[in-house]
SERO-4910 file (N, C-alpha, C, O; in steps of 0.05 Angstrom, whole numbers):
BEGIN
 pado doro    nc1    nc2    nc3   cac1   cac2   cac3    cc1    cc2    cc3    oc1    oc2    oc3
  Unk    A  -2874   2039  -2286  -2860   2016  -2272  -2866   2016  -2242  -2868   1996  -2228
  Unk    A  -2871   2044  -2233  -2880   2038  -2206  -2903   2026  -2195  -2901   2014  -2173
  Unk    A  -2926   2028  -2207  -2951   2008  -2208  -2942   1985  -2209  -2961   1969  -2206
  Unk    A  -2911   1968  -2213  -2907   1943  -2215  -2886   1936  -2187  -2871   1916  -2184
  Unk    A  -2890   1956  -2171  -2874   1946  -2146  -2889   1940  -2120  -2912   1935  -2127
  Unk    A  -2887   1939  -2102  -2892   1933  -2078  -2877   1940  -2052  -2853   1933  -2053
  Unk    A  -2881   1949  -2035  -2867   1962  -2006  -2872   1938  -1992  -2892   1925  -1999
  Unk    A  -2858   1931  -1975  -2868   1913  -1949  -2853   1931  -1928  -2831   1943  -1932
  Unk    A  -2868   1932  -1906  -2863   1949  -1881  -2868   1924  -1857  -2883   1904  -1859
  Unk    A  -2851   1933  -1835  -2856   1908  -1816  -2859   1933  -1786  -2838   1944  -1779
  Unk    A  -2880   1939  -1773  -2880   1949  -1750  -2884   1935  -1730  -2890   1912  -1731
  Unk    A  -2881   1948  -1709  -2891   1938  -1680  -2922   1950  -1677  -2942   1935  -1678
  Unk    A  -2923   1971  -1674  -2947   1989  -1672  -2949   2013  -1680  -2929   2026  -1685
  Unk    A  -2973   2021  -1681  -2982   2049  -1696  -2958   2076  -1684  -2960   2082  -1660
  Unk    A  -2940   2086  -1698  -2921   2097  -1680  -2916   2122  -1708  -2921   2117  -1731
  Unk    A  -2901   2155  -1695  -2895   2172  -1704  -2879   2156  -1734  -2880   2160  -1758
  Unk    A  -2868   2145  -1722  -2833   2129  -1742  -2854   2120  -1765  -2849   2130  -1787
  Unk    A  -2880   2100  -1764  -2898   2087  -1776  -2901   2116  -1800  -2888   2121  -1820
  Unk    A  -2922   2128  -1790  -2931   2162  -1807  -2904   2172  -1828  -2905   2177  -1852
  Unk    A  -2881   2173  -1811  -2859   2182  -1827  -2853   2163  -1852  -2845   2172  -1873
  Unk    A  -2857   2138  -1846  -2853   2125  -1858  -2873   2115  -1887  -2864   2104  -1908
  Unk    A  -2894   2121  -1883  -2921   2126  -1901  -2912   2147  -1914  -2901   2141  -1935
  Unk    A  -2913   2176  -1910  -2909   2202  -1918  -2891   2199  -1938  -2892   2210  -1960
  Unk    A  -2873   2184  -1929  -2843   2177  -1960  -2851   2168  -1977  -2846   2176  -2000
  Unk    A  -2870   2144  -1972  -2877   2129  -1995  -2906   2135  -2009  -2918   2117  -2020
  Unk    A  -2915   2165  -2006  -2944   2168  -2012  -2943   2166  -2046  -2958   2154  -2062
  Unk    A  -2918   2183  -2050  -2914   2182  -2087  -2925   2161  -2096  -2948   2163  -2104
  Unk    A  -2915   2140  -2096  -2910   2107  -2101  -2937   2105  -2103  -2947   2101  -2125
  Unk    A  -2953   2108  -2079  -2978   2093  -2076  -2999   2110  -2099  -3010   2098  -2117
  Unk    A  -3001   2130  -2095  -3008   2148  -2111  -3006   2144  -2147  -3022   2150  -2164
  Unk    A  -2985   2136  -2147  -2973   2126  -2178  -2984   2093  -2184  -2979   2085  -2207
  Unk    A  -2994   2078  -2170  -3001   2058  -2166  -2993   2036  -2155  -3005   2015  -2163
  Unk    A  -2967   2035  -2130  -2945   2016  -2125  -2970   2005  -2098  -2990   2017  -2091
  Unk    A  -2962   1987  -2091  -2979   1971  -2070  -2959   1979  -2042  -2936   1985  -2047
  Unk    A  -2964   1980  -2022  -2957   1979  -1992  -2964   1951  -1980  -2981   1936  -1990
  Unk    A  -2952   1945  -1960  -2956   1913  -1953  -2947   1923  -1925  -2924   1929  -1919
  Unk    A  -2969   1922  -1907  -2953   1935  -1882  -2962   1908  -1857  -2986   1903  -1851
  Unk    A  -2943   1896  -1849  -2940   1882  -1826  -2943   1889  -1802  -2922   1898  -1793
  Unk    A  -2962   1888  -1786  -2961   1905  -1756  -2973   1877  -1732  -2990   1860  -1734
  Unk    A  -2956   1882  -1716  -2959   1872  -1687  -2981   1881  -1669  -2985   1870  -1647
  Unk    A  -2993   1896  -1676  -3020   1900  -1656  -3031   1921  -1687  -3021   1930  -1707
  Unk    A  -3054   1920  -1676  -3081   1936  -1687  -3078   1954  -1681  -3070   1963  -1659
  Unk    A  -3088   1971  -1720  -3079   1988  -1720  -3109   2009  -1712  -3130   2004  -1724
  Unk    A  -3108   2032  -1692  -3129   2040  -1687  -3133   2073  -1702  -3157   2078  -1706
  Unk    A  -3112   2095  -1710  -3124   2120  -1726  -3104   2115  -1745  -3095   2138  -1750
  Unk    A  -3093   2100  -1757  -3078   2100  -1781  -3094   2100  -1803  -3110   2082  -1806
  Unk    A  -3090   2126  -1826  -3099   2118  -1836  -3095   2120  -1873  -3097   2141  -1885
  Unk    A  -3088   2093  -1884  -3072   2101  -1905  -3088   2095  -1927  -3113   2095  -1927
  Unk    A  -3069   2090  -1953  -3077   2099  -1983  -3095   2066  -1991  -3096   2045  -1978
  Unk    A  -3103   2074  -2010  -3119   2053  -2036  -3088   2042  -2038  -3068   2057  -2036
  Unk    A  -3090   2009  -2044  -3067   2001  -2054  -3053   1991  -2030  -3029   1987  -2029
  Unk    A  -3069   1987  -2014  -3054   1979  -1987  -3069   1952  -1971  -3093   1947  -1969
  Unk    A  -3048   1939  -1963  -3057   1914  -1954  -3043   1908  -1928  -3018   1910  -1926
  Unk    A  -3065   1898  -1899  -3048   1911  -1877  -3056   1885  -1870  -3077   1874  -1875
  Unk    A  -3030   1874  -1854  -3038   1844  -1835  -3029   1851  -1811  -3006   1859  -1806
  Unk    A  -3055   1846  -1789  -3051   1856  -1759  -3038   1829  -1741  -3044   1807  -1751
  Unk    A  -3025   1830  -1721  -3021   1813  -1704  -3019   1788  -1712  -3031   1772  -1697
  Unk    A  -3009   1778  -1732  -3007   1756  -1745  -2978   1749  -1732  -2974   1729  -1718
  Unk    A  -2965   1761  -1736  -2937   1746  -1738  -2913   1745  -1710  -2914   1762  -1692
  Unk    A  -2892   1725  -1712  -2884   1722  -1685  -2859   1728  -1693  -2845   1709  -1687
  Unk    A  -2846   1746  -1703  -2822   1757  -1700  -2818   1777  -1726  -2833   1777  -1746
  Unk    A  -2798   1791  -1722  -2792   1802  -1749  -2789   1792  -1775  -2795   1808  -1793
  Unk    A  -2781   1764  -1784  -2770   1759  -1796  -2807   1739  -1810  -2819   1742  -1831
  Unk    A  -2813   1722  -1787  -2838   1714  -1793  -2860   1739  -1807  -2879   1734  -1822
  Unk    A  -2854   1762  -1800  -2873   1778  -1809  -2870   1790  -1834  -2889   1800  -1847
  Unk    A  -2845   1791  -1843  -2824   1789  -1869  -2839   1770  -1887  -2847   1779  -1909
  Unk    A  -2844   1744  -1880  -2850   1718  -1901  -2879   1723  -1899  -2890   1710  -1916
  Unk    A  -2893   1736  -1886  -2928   1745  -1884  -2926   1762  -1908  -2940   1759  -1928
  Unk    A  -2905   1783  -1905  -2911   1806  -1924  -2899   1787  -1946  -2921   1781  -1956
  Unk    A  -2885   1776  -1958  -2876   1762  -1985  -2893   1753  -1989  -2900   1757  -2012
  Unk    A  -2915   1731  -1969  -2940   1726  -1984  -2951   1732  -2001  -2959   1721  -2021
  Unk    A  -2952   1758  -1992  -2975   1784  -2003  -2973   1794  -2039  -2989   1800  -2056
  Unk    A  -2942   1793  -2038  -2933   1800  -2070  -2938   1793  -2088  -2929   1771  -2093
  Unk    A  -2955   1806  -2108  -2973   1810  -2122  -2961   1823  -2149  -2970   1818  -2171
  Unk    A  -2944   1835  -2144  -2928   1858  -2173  -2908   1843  -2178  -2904   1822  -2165
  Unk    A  -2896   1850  -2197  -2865   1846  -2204  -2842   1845  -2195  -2825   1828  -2198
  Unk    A  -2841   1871  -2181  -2827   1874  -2163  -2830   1878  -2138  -2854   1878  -2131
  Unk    A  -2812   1882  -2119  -2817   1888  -2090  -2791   1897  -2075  -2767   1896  -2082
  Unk    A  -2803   1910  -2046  -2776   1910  -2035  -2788   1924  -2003  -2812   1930  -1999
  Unk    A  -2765   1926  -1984  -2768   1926  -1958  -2768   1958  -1940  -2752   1975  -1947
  Unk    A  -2781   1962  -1922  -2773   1986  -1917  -2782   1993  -1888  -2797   2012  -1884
  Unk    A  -2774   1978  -1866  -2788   1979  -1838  -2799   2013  -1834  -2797   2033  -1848
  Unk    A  -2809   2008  -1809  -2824   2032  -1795  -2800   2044  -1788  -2783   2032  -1775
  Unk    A  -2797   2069  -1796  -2788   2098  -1790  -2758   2095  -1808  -2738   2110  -1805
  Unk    A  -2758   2078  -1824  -2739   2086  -1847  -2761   2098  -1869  -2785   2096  -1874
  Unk    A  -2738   2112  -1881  -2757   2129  -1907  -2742   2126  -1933  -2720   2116  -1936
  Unk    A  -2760   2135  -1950  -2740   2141  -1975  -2739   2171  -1979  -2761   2182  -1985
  Unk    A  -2720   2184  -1978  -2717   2211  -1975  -2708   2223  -2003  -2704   2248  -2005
  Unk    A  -2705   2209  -2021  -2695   2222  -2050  -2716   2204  -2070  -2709   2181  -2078
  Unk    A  -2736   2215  -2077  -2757   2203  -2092  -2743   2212  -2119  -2758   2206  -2137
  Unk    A  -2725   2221  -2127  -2716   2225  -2164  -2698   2206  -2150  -2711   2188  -2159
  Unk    A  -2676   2191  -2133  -2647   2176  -2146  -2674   2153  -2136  -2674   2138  -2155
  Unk    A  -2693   2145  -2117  -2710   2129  -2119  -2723   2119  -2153  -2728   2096  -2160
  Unk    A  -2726   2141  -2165  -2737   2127  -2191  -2719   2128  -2211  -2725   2114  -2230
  Unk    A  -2694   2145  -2214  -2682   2127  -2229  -2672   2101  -2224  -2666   2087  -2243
  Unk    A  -2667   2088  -2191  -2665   2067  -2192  -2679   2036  -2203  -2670   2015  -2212
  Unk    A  -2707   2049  -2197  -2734   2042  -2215  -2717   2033  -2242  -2712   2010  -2249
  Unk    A  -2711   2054  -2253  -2705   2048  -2289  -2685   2024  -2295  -2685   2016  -2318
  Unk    A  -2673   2014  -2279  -2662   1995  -2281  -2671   1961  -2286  -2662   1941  -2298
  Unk    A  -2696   1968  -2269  -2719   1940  -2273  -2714   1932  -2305  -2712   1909  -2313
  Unk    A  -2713   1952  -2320  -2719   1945  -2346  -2702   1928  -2363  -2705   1917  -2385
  Unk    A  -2675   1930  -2340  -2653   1904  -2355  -2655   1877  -2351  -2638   1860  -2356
  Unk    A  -2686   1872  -2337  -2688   1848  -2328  -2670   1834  -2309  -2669   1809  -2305
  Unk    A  -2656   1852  -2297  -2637   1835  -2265  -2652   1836  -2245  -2668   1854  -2242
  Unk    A  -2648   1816  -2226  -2662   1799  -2211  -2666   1815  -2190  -2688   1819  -2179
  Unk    A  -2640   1828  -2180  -2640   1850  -2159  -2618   1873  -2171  -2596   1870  -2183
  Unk    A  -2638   1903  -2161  -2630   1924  -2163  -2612   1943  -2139  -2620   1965  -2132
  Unk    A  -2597   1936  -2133  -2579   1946  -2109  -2577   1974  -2114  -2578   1986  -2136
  Unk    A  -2572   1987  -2078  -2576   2006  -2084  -2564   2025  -2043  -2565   2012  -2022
  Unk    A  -2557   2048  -2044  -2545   2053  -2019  -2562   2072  -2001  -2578   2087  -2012
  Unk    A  -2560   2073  -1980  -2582   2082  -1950  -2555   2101  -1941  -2532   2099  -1950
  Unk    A  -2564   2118  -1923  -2562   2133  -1903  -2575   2129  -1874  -2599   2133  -1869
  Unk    A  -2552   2121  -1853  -2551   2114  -1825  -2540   2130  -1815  -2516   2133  -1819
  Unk    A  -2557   2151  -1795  -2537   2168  -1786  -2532   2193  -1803  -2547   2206  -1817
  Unk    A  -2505   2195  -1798  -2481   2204  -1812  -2467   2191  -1830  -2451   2200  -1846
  Unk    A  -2477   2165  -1826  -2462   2145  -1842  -2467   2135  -1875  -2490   2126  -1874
  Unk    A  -2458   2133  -1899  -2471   2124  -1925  -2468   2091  -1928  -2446   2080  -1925
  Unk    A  -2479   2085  -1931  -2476   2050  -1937  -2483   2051  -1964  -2507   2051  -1968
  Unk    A  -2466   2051  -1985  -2460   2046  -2014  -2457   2022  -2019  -2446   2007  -2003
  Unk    A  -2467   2014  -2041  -2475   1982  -2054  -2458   1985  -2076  -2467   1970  -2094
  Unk    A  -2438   1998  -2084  -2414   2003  -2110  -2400   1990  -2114  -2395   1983  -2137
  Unk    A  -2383   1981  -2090  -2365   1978  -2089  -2366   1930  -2073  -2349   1912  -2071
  Unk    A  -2386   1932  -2070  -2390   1902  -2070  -2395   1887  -2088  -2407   1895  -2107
  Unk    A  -2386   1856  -2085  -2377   1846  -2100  -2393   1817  -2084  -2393   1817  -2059
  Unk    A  -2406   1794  -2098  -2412   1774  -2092  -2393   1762  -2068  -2397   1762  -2044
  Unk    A  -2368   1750  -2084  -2349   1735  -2063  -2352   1756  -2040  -2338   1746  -2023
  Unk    A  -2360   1773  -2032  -2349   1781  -2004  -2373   1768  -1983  -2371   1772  -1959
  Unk    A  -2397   1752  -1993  -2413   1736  -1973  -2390   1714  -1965  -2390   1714  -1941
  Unk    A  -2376   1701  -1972  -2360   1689  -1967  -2345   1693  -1929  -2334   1680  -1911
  Unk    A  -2355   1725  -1938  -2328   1742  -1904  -2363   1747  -1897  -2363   1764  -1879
  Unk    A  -2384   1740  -1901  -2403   1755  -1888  -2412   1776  -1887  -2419   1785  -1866
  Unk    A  -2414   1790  -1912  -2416   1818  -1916  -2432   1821  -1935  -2419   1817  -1956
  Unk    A  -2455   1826  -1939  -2475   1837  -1951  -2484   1865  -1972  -2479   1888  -1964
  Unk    A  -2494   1862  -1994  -2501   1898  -1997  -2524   1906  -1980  -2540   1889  -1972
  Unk    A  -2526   1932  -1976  -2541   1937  -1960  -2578   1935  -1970  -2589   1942  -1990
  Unk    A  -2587   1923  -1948  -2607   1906  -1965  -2636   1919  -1963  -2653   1905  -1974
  Unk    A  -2647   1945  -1949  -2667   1957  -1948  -2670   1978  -1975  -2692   1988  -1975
  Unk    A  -2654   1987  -1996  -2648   1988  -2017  -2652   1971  -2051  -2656   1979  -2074
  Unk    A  -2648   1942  -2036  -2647   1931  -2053  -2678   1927  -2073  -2699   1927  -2060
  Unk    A  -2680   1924  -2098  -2705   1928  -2108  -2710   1897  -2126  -2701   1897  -2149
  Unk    A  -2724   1868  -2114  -2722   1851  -2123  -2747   1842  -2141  -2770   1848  -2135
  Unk    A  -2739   1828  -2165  -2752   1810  -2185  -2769   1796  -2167  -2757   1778  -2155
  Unk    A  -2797   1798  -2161  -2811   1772  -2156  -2801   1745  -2170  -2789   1727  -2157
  Unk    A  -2806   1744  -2194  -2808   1715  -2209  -2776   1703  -2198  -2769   1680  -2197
  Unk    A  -2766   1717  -2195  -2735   1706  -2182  -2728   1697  -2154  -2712   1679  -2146
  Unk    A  -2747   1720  -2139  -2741   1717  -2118  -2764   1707  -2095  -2757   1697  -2073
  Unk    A  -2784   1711  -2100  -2815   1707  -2084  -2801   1674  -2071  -2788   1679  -2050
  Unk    A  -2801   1653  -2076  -2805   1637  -2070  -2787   1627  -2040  -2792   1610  -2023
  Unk    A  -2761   1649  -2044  -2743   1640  -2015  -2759   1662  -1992  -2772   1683  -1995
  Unk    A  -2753   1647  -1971  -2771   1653  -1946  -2740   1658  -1933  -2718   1653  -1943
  Unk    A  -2749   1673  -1901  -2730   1686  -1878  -2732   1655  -1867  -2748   1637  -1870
  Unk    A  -2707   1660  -1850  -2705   1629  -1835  -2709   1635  -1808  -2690   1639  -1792
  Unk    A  -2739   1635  -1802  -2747   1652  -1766  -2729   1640  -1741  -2721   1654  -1723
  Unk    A  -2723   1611  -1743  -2703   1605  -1727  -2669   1612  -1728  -2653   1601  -1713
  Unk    A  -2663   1632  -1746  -2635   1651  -1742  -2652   1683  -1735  -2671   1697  -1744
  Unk    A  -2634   1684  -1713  -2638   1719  -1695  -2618   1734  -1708  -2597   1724  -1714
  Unk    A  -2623   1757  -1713  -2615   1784  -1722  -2604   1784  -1754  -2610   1805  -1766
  Unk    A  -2587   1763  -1771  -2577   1758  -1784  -2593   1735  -1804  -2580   1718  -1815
  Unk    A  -2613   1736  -1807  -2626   1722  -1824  -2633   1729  -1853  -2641   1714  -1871
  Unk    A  -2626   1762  -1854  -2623   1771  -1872  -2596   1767  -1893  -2596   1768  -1918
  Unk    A  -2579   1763  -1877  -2561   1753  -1901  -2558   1728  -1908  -2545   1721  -1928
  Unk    A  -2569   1709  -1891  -2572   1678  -1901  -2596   1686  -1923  -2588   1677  -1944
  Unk    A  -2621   1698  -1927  -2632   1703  -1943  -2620   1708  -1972  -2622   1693  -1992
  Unk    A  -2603   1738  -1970  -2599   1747  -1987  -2574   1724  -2000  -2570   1723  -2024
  Unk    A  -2563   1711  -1982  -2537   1689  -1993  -2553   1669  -2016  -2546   1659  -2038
  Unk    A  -2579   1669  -1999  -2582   1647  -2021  -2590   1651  -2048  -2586   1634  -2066
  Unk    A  -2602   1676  -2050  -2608   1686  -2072  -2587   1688  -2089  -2585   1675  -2110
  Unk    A  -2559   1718  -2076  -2540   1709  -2089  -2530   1691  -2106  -2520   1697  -2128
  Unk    A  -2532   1665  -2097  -2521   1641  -2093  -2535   1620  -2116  -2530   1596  -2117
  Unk    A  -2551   1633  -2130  -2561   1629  -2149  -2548   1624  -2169  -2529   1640  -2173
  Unk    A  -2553   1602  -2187  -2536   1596  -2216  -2554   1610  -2231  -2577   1603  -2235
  Unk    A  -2542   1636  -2243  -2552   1649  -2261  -2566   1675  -2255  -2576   1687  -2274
  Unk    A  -2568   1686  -2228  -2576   1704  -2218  -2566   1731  -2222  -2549   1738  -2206
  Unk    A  -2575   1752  -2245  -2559   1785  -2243  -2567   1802  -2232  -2591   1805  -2227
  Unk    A  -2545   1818  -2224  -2553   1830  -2197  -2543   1861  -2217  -2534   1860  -2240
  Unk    A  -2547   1884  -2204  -2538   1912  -2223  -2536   1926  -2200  -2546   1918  -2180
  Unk    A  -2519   1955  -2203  -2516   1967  -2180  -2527   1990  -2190  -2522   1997  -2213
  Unk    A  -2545   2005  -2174  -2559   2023  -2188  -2544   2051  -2181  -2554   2068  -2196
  Unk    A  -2527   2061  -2169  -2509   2080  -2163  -2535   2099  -2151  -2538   2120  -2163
  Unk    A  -2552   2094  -2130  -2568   2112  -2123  -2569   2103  -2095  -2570   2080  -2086
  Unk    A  -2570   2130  -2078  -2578   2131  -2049  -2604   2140  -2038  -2610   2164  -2036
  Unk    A  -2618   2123  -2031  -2650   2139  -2028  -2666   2127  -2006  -2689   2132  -2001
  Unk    A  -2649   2111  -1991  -2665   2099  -1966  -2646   2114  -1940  -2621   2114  -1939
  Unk    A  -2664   2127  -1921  -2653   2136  -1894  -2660   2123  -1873  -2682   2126  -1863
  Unk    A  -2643   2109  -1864  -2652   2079  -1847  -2642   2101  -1808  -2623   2116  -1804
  Unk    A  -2665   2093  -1789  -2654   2109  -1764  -2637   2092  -1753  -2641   2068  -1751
  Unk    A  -2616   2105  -1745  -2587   2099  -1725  -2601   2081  -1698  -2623   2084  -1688
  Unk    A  -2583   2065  -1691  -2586   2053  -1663  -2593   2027  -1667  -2592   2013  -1647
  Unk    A  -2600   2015  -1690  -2611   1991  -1691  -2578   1968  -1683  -2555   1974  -1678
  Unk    A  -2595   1938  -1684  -2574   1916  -1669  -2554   1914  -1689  -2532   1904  -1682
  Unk    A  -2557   1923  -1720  -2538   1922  -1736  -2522   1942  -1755  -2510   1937  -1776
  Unk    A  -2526   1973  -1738  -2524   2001  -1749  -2508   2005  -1725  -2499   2028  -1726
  Unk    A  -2501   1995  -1705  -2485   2016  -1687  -2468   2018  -1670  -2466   2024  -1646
  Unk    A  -2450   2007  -1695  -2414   2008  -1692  -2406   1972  -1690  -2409   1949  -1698
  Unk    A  -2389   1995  -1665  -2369   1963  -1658  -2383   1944  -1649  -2381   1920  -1650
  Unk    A  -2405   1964  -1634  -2426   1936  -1611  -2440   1925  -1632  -2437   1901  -1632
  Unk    A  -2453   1934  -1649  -2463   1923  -1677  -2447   1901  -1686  -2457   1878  -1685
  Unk    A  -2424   1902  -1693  -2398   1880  -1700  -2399   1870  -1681  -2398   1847  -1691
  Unk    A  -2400   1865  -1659  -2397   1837  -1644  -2414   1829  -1644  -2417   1805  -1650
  Unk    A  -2436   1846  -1636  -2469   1816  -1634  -2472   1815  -1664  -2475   1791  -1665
  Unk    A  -2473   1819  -1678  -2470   1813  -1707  -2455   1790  -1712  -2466   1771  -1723
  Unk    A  -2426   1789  -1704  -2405   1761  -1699  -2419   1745  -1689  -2426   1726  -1702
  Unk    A  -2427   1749  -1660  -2437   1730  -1643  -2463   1716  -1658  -2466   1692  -1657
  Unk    A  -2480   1734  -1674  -2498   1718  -1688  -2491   1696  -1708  -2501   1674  -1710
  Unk    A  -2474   1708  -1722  -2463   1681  -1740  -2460   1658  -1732  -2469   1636  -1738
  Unk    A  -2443   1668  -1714  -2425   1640  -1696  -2445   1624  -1686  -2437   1602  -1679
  Unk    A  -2478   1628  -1684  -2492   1611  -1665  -2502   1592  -1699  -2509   1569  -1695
  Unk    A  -2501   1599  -1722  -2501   1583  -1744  -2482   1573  -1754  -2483   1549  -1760
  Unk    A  -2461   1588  -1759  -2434   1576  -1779  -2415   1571  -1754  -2393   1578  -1762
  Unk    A  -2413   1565  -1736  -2396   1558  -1706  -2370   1583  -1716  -2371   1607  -1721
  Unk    A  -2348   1563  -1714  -2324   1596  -1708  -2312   1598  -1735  -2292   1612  -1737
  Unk    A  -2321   1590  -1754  -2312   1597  -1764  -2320   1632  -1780  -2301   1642  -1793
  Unk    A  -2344   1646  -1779  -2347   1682  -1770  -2330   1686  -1754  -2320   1708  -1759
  Unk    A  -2321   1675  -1737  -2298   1688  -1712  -2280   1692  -1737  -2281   1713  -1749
  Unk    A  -2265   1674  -1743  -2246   1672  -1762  -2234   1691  -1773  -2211   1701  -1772
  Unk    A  -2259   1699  -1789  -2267   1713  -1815  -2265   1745  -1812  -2260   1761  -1831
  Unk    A  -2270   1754  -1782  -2283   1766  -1779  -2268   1799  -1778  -2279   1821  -1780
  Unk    A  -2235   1793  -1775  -2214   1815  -1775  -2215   1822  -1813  -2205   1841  -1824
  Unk    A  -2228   1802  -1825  -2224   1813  -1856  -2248   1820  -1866  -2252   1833  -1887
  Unk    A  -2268   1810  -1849  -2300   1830  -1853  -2292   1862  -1839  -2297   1884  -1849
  Unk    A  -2279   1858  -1814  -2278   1890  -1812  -2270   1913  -1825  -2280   1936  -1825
  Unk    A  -2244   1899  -1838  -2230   1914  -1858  -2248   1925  -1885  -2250   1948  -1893
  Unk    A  -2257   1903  -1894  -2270   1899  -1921  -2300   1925  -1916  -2304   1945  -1930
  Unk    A  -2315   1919  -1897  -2330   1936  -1880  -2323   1961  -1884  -2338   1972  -1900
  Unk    A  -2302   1978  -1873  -2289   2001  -1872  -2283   2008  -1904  -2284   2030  -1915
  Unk    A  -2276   1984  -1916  -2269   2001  -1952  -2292   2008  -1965  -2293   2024  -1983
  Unk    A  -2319   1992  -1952  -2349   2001  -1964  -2352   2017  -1963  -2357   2025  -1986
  Unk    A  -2354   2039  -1944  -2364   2060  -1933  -2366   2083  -1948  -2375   2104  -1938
***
């Protein structure tokens, strides 16, 4: 089943985080899974596996470089994994794999930030409703289901859950929780770190859905804290 997946990676440039980030996924490639690596400048001593497909300086933001790599998808499945996150448990990595076989559209699944666990168990659809997402560098998606929705490059930081909403949001869409933790995502990012995370996070909403994220936003925190 792993010959039927796909990585997409989104970098800036050839960087330590980049290597770490290869090194995780050598199994995969090796077994026959494809790499799809997005980079912002040219890449000059990188140098990776058969099974790899690299687009240089193409793209004008994160999210645009996101819909470059969806291009690319070619397998069955796919899924996301920026520069200098890893997958650090290659056995709960493939039993999450085993799940493909129930035919659900997406395979959810929980990361490590930090100190912190972001578990996909305990969510539940209605909670996009408060703005709350499973955690989505984990998640292991159905092409034939999902290929066709694109990132919306004109939403900043938060485009990923208007993505994932819409999918959601699907009549007829199953989703499975794979009870596995195998992605180690690094601390500090605009939506890993903390409270300052929760407000520009708020503030991002609010520049799409106006106040009503304000609203919302004392029962996303809560709901937030019972994830954990």
């Amino acid at each position: 089943m792993v010959r039927q997946l796909s990585i997409i990676t989104i970098a800036f440039e050839e960087t330590e985080e980049l290597i770490e980030t290869y090194n995780s996924i050598k199994f995969l490639l090796q077994a026959g899974g494809k790499w799809i690596l997005v980079v912002n400048q040219p890449l000059k001593n990188f140098v990776h596996s058969e099974g790899t497909t690299v687009i240089e300086g193409k793209d004008k933001g994160l999210y645009d470089a996101l819909n470059l790599g969806l291009n690319e998808v070619s397998t069955d499945y796919f899924m996301l994994l920026h520069s200098g996150d890893i997958i650090f448990d290659s056995e709960a990595f493939s039993r999450a794999i085993t799940h493909t076989q129930d035919g659900h559209d997406l395979i959810l699944g929980g990361s490590e930030i930090g100190n912190r666990l972001h578990k996909s168990r305990y969510w539940k659809k209605w909670m996009l409703r408060f703005y709350i997402q499973p955690p989505h560098l984990p998640i292991i998606y159905k092409t034939q289901s999902c290929i066709k929705e694109r990132y919306n490059i004109e939403i900043s930081t938060v485009a990923d859950f208007y993505y994932l909403r819409k999918l959601f949001q699907r009549q007829g869409v199953r989703y499975k929780h794979s009870g596995e933790v195998y992605i180690r995502m690094l601390p500090g990012g605009l939506t890993t770190s903390g409270l300052s995370s929760f407000i520009h996070v708020t503030l991002s909403f609010m520049k799409v859905d106006g106040f009503t994220p304000f609203l919302l936003s004392p029962f996303r925190f809560f709901l937030k804290i019972f994830l954990r």
